[in-house]
C-alpha positions as CSV (number, residue, x, y, z in Angstrom):
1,X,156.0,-213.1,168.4
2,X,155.9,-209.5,169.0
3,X,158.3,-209.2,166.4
4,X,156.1,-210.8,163.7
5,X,153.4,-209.0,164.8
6,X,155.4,-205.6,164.0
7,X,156.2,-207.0,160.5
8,X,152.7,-207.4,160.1
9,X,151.4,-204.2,160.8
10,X,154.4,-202.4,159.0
11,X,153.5,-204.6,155.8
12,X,149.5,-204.2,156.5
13,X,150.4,-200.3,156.5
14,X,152.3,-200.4,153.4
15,X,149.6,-202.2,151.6
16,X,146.9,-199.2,152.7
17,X,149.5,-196.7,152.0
18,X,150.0,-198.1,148.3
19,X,146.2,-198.6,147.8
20,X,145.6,-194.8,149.5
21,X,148.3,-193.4,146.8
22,X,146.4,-195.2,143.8
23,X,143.0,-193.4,145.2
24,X,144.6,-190.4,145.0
25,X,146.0,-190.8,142.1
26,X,142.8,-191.9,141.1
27,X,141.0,-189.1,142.0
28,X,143.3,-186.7,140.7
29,X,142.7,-188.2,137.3
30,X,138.9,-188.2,137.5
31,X,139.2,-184.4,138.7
32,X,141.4,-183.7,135.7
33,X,138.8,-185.6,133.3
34,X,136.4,-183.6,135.2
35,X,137.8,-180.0,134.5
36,X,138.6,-180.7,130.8
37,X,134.9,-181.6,130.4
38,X,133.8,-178.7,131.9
39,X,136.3,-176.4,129.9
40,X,134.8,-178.6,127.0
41,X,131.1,-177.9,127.8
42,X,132.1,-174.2,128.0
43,X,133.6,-174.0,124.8
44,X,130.7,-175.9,123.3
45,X,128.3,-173.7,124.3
46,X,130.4,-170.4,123.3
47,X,130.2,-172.1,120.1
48,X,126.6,-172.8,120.3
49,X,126.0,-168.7,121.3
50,X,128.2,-168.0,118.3
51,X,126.2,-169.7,116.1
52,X,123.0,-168.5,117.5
53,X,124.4,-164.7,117.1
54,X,125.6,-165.3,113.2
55,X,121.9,-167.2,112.3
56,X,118.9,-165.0,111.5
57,X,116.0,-164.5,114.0
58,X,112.6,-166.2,113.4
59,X,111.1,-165.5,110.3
60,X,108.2,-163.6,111.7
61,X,104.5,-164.3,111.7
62,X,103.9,-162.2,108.1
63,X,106.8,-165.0,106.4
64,X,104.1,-167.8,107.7
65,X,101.3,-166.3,106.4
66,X,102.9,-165.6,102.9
67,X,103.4,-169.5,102.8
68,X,99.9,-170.1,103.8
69,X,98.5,-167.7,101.1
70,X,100.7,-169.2,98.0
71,X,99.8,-172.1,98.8
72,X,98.2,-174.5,96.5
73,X,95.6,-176.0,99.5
74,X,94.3,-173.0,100.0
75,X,90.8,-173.3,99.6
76,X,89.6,-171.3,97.3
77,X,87.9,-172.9,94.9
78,X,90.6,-172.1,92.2
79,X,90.9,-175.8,91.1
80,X,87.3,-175.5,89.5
81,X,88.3,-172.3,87.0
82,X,90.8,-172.0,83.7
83,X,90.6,-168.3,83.4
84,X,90.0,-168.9,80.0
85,X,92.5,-172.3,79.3
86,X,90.3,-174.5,78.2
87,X,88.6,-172.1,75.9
88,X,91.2,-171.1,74.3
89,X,92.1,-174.7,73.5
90,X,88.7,-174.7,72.1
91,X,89.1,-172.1,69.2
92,X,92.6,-172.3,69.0
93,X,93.8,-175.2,66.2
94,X,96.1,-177.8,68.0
95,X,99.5,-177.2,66.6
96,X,99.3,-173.3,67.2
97,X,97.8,-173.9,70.9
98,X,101.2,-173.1,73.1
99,X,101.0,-172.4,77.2
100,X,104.6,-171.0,77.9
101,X,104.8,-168.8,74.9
102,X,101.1,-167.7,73.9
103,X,98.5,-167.9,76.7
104,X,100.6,-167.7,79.9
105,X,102.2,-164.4,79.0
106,X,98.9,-163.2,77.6
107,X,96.6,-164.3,80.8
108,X,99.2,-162.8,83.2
109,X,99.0,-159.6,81.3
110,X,95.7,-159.5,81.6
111,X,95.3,-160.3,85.4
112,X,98.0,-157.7,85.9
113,X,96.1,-155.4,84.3
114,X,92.3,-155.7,85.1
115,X,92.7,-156.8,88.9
116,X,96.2,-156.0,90.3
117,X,95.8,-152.4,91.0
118,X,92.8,-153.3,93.2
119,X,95.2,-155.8,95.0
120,X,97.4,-152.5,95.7
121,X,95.1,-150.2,96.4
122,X,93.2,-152.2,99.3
123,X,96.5,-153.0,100.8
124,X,97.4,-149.5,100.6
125,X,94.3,-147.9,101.8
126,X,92.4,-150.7,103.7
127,X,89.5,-148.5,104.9
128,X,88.5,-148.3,101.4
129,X,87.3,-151.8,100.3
130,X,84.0,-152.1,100.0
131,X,84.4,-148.8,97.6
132,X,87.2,-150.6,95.7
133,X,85.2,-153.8,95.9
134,X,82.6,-151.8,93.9
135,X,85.0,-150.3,91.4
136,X,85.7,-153.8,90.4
137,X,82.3,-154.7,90.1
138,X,81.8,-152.1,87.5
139,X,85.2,-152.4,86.1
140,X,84.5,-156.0,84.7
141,X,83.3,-156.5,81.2
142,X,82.9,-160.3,81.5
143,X,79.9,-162.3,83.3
144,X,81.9,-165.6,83.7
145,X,85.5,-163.5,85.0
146,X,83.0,-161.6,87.5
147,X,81.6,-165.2,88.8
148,X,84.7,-166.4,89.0
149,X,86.6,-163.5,90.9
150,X,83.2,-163.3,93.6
151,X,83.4,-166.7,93.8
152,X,87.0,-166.8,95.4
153,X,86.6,-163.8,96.9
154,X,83.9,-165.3,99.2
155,X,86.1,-168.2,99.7
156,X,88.8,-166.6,100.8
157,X,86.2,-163.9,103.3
158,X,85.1,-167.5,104.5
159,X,89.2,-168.2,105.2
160,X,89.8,-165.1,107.2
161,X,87.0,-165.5,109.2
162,X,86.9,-169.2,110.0
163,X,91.2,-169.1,110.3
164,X,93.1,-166.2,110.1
165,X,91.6,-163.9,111.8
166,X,92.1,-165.8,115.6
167,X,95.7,-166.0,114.9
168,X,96.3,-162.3,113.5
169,X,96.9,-159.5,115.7
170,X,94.6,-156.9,115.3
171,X,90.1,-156.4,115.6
172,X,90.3,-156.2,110.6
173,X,87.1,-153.7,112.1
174,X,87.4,-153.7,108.2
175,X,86.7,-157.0,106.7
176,X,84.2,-157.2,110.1
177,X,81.9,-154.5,108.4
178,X,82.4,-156.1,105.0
179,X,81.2,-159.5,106.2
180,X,78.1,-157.5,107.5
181,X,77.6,-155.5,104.5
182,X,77.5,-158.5,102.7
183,X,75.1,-160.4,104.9
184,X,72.7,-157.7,104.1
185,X,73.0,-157.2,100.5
186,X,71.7,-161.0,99.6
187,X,68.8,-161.1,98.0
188,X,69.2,-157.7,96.9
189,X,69.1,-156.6,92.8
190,X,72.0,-154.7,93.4
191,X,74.2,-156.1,96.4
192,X,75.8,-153.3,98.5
193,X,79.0,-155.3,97.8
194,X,79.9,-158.4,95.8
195,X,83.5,-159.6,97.8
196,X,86.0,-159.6,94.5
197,X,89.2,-161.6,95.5
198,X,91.8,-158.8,94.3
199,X,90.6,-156.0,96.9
200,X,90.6,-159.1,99.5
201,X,93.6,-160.5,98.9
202,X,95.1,-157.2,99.3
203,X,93.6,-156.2,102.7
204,X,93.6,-159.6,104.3
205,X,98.1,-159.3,103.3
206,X,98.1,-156.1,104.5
207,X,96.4,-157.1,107.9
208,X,98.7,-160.2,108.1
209,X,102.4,-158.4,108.0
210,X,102.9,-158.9,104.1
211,X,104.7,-156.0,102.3
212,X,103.0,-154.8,99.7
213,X,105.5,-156.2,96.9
214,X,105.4,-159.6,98.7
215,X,101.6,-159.1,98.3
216,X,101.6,-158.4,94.5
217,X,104.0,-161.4,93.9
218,X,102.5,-163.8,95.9
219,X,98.6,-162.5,93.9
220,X,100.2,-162.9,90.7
221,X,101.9,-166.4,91.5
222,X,98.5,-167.8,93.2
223,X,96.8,-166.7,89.2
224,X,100.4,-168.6,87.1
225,X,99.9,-172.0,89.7
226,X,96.3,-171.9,88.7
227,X,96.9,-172.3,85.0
228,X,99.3,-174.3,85.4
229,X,97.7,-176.8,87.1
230,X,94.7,-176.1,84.5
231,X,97.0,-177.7,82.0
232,X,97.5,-180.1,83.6
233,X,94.5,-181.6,83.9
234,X,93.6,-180.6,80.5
235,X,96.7,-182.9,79.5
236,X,98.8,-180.2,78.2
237,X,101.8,-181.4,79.7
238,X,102.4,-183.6,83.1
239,X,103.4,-182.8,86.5
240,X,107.5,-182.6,86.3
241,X,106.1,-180.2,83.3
242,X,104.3,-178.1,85.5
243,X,107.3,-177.5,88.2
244,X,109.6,-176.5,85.5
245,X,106.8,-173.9,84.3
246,X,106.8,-172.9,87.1
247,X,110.2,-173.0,88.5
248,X,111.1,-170.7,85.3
249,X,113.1,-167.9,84.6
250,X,110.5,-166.9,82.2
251,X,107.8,-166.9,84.7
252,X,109.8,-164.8,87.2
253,X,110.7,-162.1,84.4
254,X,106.8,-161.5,83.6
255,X,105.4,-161.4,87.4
256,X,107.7,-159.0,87.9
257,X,107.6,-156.9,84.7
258,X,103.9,-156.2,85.1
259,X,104.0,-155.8,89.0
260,X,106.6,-153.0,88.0
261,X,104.1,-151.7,85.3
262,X,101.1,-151.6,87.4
263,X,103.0,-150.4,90.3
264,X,101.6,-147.0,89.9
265,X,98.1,-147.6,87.7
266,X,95.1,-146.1,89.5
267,X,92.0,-148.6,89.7
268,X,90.3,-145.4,88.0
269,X,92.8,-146.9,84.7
270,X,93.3,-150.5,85.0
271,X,91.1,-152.3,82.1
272,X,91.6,-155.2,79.5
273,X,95.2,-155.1,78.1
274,X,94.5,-158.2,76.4
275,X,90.8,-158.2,74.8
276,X,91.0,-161.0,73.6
277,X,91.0,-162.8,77.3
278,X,87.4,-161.7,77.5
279,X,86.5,-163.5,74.4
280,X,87.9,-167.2,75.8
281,X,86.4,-166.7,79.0
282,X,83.3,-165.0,77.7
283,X,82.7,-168.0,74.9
284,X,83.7,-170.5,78.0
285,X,80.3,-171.6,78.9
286,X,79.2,-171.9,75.1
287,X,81.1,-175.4,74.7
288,X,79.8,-178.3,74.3
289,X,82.0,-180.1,76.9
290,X,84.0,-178.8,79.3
291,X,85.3,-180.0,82.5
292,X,85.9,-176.3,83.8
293,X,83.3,-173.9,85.9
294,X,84.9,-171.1,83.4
């Protein structure tokens, strides 16, 4: 009986030794699987750091506003104006009237010309707007182009103020005594300044981050997404139309030639390279249907 009972034991601890070898062996495996994971996770996140280092920072703040001011929602009222397109299709016959290779080339010109050295100057010397603002004033020849350019100019006053300016580092002390200057010129004959877009486009880029050839480009771009979206809805050509207008080589080539040609023109110089722009948007409001503010 004692004899069994030995057996018993001797087998029962054979049993627990087996089973305690299979925990440990067990074990060990789960503490292998455990180390490689870790030795994973380390290389994974090397990886990660690696990555981070080769990837550019953030774009900035001055990048986000550049998107928010070529933008096509911004509201400025530039939806309501042709600068001159649908005149143009007015007095021109219908088999010479072309966008890409007559009027586009001829209204960039003449925005270069007549309003993008203000753009410069007021991003250059931002203390001097409401003296630029009233260089421009004087500067334009043509009623309906000066109603226009107020007319967004206000608009985009009304952006800064309402929107920008709480997110942009910075009092724009500037545009501040602007907006009071121009509180206290209405319902004057002669307002103490009239808020042109080109002088405010160029301070509000400047006080934003923008450099000052990001400024011009993105200015000159805003003007080339207006027309074309003029033709459009005067049924010049569709939509898919309109992208590849504006997607062009062509329309690269000419912002940038006549940023490069203004680069240096005083406001003192810049005038009408293209008269005949004043006579479209001049005869504008003489038509006997229109669907266009000018």
């Amino acid at each position: 009986m004692a004899a069994n009972n030995v057996g018993e034991i001797q087998d029962e601890i054979g049993f627990l030794e087996a089973r305690l070898q299979d925990a440990r062996n067990r074990l060990k495996n789960v503490q292998l699987t455990g180390t490689q994971n870790a030795a994973q996770k380390d290389l994974a996140a090397a990886n990660d750091a690696a990555i981070s280092a080769s990837v550019a920072p953030g774009l900035g703040s001055h990048t986000h506003f550049l998107l928010l001011l070529s933008d096509s929602q911004l509201p400025l009222g530039s939806f309501a104006f042709s600068s001159g397109l649908e005149s143009y299709l007015a007095h021109t016959p219908p088999r010479a009237a072309s966008f890409s290779s007559s009027f586009l080339p001829s209204s960039i010109s003449s925005m270069a010309s007549t309003t993008l050295p203000f753009v410069l100057a007021a991003h250059r010397s931002p203390p001097k707007l409401a003296e630029l603002d009233d260089q421009l004033d004087a500067a334009i020849v043509c009623t309906v182009g000066r109603r226009a350019s107020v007319a967004q100019g206000r608009a985009l006053l009304g952006i800064w103020e309402r929107s920008f300016r709480s997110t942009v580092a910075g009092d724009g002390q500037v545009l501040k005594d602007f907006s009071t200057l121009l509180r206290e010129s209405k319902g004057q004959d002669v307002p103490l300044v009239s808020a042109h877009l080109a002088p405010l486009f160029g301070i509000i880029c400047a006080l934003v981050g923008m450099s000052l050839r990001q400024t011009a480009y993105v200015f000159m771009l805003s003007h080339v997404k207006a027309l074309v979206s003029a033709a459009v809805r005067a049924s010049m050509f569709g939509p898919y139309q309109a992208q590849k207008v504006l997607a062009s080589v062509q329309v690269q080539r000419l912002i940038d030639v006549v940023i490069d040609r203004e680069w240096n023109t005083a406001v003192e110089e810049a005038g009408q390279a293209t008269p005949i722009m004043d006579l479209w948007i001049g005869r504008h409001e003489v038509l006997y249907s229109r669907i266009f503010n000018s």
